[in-house]
C-alpha positions in Angstrom: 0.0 0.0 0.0 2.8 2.7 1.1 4.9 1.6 -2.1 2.7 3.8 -4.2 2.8 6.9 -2.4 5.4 9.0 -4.8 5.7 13.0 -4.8 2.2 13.9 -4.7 1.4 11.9 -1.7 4.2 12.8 0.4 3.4 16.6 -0.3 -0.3 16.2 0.5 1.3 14.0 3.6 3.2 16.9 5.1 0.6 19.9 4.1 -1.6 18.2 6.8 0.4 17.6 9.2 1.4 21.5 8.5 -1.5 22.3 9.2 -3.1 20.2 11.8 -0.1 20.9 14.3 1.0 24.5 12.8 5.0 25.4 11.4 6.2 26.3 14.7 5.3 22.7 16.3 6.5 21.2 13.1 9.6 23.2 13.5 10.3 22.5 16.8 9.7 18.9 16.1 12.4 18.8 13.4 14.7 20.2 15.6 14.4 17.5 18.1 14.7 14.8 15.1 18.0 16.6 14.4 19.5 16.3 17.9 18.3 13.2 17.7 19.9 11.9 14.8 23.2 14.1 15.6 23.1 12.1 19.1 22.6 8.8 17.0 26.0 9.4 15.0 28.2 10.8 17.8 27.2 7.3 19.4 28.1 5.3 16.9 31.4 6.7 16.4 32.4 6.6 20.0 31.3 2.8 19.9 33.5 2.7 16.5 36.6 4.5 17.9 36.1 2.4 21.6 36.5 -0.8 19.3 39.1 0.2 17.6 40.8 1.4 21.0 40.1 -2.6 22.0 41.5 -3.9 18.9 44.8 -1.7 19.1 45.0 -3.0 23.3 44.8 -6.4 21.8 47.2 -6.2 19.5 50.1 -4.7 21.5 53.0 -6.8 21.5 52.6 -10.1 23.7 55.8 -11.8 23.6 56.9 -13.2 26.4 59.6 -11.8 28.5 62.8 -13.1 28.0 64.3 -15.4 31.3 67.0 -14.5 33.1 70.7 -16.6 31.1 72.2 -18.3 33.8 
């Protein structure tokens, strides 16, 4: 059903909800889905960069110490 929607639709879509909740809801709104989205990103790169900060921990050289030549 929503495969069919195209240009049309979506601007008939958003002219209602323009004007059943008015542009400075709407506005507001937007804003929020912004700071959400910016949140989203910054929270997948710190999960990014904290793996890679495992992966470089893991990787550090593991040989074992050397004994003591009698």
């Amino acid at each position: 059903m929503l495969n069919n929607i195209g240009l049309p639709g979506l601007l008939l879509i958003a002219v209602i909800v323009l004007v059943l909740f008015g542009r400075g809801k709407v506005s507001s709104l937007m804003g929020e889905v912004g700071k959400g989205i910016t949140a989203f990103k910054k929270g997948v790169n710190d999960g990014a960069k904290e793996l890679e900060d495992a992966k470089v921990a893991d990787a550090k050289d593991v040989t074992p110490a050397e004994k003591d030549k009698v």
